[in-house]
C-alpha positions as CSV (number, residue, x, y, z in Angstrom):
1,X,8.9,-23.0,100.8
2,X,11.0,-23.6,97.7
3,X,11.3,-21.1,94.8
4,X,9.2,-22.2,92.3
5,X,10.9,-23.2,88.4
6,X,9.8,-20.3,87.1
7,X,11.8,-17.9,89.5
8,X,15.3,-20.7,89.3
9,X,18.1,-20.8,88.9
10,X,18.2,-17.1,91.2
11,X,21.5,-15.0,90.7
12,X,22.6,-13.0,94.0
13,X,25.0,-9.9,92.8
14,X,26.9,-9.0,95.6
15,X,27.2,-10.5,98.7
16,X,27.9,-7.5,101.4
17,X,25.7,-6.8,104.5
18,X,22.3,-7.0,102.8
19,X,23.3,-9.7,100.0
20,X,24.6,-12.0,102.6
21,X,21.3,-11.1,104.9
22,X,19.1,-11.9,102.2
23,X,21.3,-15.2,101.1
24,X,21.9,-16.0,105.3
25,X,17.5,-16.1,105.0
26,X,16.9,-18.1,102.1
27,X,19.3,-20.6,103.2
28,X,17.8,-21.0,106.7
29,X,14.1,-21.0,105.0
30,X,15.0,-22.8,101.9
31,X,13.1,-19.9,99.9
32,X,16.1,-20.9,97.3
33,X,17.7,-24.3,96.9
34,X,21.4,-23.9,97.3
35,X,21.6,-25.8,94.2
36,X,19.9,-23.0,91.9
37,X,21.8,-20.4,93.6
38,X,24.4,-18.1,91.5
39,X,26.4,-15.8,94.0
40,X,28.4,-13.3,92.5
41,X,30.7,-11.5,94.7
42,X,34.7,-9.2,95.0
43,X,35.5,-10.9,97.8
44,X,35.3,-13.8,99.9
45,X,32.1,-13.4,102.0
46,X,31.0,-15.9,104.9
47,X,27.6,-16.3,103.7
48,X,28.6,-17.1,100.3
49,X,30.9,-19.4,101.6
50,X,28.0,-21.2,103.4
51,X,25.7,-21.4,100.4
52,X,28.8,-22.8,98.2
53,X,29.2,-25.9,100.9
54,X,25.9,-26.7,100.1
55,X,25.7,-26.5,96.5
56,X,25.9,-22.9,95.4
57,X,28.0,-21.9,92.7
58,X,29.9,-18.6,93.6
59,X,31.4,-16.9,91.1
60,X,31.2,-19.3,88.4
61,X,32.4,-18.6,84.8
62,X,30.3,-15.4,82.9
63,X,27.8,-18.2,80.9
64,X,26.4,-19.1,84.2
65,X,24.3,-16.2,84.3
66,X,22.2,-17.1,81.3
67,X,20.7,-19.2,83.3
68,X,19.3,-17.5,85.7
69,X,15.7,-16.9,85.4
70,X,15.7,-14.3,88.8
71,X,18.7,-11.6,89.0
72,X,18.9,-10.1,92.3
73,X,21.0,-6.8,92.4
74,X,22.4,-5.9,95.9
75,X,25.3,-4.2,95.2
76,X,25.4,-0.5,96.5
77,X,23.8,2.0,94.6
78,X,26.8,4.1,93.8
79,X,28.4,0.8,92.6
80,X,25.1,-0.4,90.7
81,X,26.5,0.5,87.1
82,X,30.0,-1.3,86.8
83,X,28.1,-4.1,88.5
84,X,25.6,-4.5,85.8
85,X,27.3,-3.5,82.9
86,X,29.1,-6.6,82.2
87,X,25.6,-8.1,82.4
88,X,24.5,-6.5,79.7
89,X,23.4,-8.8,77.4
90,X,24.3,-12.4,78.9
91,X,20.7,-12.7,80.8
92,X,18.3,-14.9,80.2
93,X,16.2,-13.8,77.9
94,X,13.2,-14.5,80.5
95,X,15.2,-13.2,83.2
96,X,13.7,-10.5,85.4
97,X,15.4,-8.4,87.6
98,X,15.2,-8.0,91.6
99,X,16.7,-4.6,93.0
100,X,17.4,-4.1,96.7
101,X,19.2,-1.2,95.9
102,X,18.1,2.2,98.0
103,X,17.6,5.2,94.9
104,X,18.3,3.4,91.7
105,X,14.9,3.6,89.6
106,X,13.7,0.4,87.7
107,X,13.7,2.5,84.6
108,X,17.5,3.2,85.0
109,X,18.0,-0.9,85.2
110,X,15.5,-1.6,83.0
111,X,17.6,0.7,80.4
112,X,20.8,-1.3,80.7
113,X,19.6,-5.0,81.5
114,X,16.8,-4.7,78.9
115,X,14.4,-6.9,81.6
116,X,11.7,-6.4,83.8
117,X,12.4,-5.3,87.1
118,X,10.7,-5.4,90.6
119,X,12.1,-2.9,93.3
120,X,12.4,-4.3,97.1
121,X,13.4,-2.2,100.2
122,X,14.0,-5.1,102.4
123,X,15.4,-5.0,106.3
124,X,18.7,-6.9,107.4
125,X,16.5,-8.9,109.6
126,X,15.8,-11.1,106.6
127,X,18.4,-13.5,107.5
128,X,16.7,-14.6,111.0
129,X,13.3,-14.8,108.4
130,X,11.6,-11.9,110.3
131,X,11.9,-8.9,108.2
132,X,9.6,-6.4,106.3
133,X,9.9,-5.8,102.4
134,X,8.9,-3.1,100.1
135,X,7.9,-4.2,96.6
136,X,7.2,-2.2,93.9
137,X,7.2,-3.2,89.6
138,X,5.1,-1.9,86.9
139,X,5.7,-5.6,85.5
140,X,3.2,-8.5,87.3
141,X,6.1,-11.0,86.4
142,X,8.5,-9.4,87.8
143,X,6.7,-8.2,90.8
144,X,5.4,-12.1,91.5
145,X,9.1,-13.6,91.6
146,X,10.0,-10.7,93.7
147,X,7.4,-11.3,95.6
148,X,8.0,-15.4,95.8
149,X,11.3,-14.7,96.2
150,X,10.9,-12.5,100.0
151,X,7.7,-13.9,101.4
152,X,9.4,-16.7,103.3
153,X,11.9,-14.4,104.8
154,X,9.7,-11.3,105.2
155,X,6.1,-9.5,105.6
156,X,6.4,-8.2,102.0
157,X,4.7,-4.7,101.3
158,X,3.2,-3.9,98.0
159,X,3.1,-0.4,96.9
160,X,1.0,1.6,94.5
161,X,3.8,3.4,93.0
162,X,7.7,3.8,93.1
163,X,7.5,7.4,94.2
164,X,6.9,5.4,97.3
165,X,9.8,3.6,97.8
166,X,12.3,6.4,98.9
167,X,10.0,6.5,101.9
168,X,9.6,3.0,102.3
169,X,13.5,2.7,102.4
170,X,13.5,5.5,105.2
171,X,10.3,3.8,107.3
172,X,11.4,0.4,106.8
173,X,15.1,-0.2,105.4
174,X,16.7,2.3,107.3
175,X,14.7,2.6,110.6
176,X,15.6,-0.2,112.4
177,X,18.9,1.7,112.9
178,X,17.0,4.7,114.1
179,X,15.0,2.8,116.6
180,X,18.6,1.3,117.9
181,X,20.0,4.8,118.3
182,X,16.7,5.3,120.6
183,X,17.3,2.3,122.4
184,X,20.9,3.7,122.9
185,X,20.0,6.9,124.2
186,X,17.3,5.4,126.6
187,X,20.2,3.2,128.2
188,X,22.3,6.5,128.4
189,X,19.3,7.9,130.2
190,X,19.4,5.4,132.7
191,X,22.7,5.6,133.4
192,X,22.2,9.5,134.0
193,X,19.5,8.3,136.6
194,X,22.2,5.9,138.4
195,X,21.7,2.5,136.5
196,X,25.1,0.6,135.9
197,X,26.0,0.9,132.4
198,X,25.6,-2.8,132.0
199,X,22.8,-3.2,133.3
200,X,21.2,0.1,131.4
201,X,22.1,-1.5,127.9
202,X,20.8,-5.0,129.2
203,X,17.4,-3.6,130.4
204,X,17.5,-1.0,127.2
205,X,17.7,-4.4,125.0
206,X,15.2,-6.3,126.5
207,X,12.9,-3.6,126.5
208,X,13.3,-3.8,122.6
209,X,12.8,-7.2,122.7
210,X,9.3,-6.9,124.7
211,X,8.4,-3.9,122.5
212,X,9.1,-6.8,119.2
213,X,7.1,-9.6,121.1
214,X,4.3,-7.1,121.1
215,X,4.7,-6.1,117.4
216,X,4.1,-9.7,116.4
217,X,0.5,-10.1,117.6
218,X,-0.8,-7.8,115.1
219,X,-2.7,-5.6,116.9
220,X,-2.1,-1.7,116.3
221,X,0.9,0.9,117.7
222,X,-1.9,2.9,119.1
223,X,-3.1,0.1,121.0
224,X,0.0,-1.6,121.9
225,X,1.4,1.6,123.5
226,X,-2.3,2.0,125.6
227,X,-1.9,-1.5,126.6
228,X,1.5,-0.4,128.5
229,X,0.5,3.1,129.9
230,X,-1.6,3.4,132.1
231,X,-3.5,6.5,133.2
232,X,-1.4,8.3,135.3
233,X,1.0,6.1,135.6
234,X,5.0,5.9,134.8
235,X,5.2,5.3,131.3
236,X,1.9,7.9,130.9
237,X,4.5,10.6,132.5
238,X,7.1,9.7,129.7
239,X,5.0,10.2,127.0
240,X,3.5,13.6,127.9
241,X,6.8,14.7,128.3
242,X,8.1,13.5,125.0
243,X,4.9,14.8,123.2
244,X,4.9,18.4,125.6
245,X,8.7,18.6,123.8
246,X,8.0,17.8,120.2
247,X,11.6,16.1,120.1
248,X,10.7,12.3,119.7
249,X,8.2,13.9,116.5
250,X,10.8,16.0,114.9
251,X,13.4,13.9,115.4
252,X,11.5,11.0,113.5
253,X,10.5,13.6,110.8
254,X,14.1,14.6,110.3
255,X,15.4,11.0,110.2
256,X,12.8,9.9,107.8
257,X,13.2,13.6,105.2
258,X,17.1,12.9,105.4
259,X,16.8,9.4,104.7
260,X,14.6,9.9,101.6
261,X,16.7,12.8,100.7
262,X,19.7,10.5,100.7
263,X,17.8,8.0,98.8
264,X,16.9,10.2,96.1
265,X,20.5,11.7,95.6
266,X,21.6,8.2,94.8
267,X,19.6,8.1,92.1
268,X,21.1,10.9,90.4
């Protein structure tokens, strides 16, 4: 699925581990022809590099940018400022504005690009085309190209309000690295129950796998995890004895509050 004319010529800002996620996925789906693609990047990037050999101009001379119709920012947050700055006043003046960034409010963009803006919280699995997206805007333009602009590379989200986002970023954005750190710690386990260490991370990995395969039929957690344990049997005994402990609960709860916490302090 191409970007339609309304959302091209798109504008990348910053190309590190999520920029080059998100440009690795629209490549590979051809979400964005490499021809109306502006990468702006410091440094030499492989992903950027890629896009270039097909047609993307990276780093092209400051005019480019009026161009663009679609302006995604994916610099980090604490960086967000001196990256848009220089911005300031060279958009399109039909441009809208695409934030992955984790805490910086659309009002805040909105005050020094003078364009709409759409807020996504998308996962680093974007670039194999199988991630999830939050999406927020107050604008219906804005929130459209966002919107065009992630469906081919994730299962886009829409939420009611941008209170909501800080959460989404710790349930969504940031969780995948939780649920690795559990997959960690359950090969560690195994290995504490004599498996080789090889062989604990090999099993721990395609465990994650399986659970991923059973993610993608739709159906719901609660019946995904009945379909696996059965009464009384092995996998029933683990979870009574995470839930008689509390610790998979409040560990998730404490992830997800210092997550949003986090998020919220980079707005500041």
């Amino acid at each position: 699925m191409n970007t339609n004319a309304r959302a091209a010529p798109v504008a990348l800002v910053g190309c590190g581990r999520l920029g080059s996620a998100i440009l690795e996925g629209w490549l590979k789906t051809g979400a964005v022809e490499p021809r109306d693609l502006i990468v702006l990047t410091p440094s030499e990037k492989p992903a950027a590099e890629a896009a270039r050999a097909r047609g993307a101009r990276v780093n092209p001379p400051p005019a480019a940018m009026a161009e663009a119709r679609t302006v995604v920012l994916a610099v980090k947050p604490a960086m967000w400022r001196a990256a848009a700055e220089p911005l300031r006043g060279s958009l399109n003046p039909d441009a809208v504005v695409v934030s992955v960034m984790a805490g910086v409010s659309a009002a805040d963009i909105a005050a020094v690009l003078a364009r709409p803006v759409a807020r996504v919280i998308p996962t680093t699995a974007v670039a194999q085309a199988e991630g999830v997206a939050a999406l927020w805007s107050d604008d219906a333009r804005a929130r459209e190209m966002a919107r065009d602009l992630f469906a081919s590379v994730s299962d886009v989200v829409e939420l009611d309000g941008e209170r909501l986002m800080d959460a989404a970023t710790a349930v969504a954005g940031s969780a995948p690295a939780f649920i690795y750190a559990f997959v960690e710690a359950m090969a560690r386990a195994g290995e504490a129950e004599g498996l080789p260490s090889g062989a604990a991370e090999r099993l721990a990995r395609g465990a994650l796998r399986s659970a991923g395969a059973g993610v993608g039929t739709g159906e719901t957690l609660e019946a995904l995890i009945a379909r696996i344990a059965s009464p009384g049997g092995t996998t029933r005994a683990g979870l009574e004895a995470m839930a008689a402990t509390g610790d998979l609960a409040r560990a998730a709860e404490a992830a997800v509050k210092a997550a949003v916490a986090r998020a919220k302090a980079l707005s500041g």
